[in-house]
C-alpha positions, -999 to 999 in steps of 0.1 A, spaced: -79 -728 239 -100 -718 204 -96 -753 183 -92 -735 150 -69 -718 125 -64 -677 131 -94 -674 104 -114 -692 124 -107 -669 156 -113 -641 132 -147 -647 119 -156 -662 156 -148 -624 170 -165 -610 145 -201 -634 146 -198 -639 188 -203 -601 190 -221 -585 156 -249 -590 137 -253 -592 102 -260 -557 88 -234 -542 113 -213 -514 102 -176 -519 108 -146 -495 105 -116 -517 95 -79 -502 86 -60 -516 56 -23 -529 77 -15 -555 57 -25 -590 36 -39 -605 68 -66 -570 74 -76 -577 36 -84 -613 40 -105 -598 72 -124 -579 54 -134 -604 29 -142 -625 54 -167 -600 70 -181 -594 37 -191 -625 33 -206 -630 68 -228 -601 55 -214 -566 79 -209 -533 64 -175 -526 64 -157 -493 57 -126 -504 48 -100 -474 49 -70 -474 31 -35 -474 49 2 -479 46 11 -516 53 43 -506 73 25 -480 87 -9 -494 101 -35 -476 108 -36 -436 115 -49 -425 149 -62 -393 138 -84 -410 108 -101 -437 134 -107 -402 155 -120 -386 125 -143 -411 113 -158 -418 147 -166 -384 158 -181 -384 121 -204 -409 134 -235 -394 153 -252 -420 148 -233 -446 165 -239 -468 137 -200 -479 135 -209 -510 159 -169 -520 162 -131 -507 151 -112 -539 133 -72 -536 138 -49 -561 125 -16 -556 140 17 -578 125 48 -573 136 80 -582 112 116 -579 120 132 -550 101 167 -554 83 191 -534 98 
């Protein structure tokens, strides 16, 4: 049991495993992913925050793209937020 609010889980993932400086790769999916990124911002990461399709989440081949770009290995972790929402029809 985490005794906190889904923010609270988010910015204890993110601090419990990352330093400050640490470059993340986050996909735009939605509202939620964009108050995640502000939220790493201000805990002081590096994000590269790629743009996306809300419906869509976020493209396989970009996240492959972006980490074989990486030879560095300075991308420290991959941020995903996944929503689900009942279609009409």
């Amino acid at each position: 049991m985490y005794p906190s609010s889904g923010t609270g889980a988010w910015e204890a993932a993110l601090v419990n495993r990352l330093s400050p400086g640490d470059r993340v790769l986050m996909f735009e999916t939605g509202h939620f992913s964009q108050l995640w990124c502000q939220l790493a911002q201000k805990d002081g990461f590096q994000v590269e925050y790629v743009p996306g399709s809300w419906p869509g989440g976020a493209a396989a081949e970009e996240l492959e793209s972006r980490l074989n770009s990486d030879k560095s290995h300075e991308i420290k972790a991959v941020l995903v937020g996944f929503t689900t929402r009942l279609q009409p029809g």
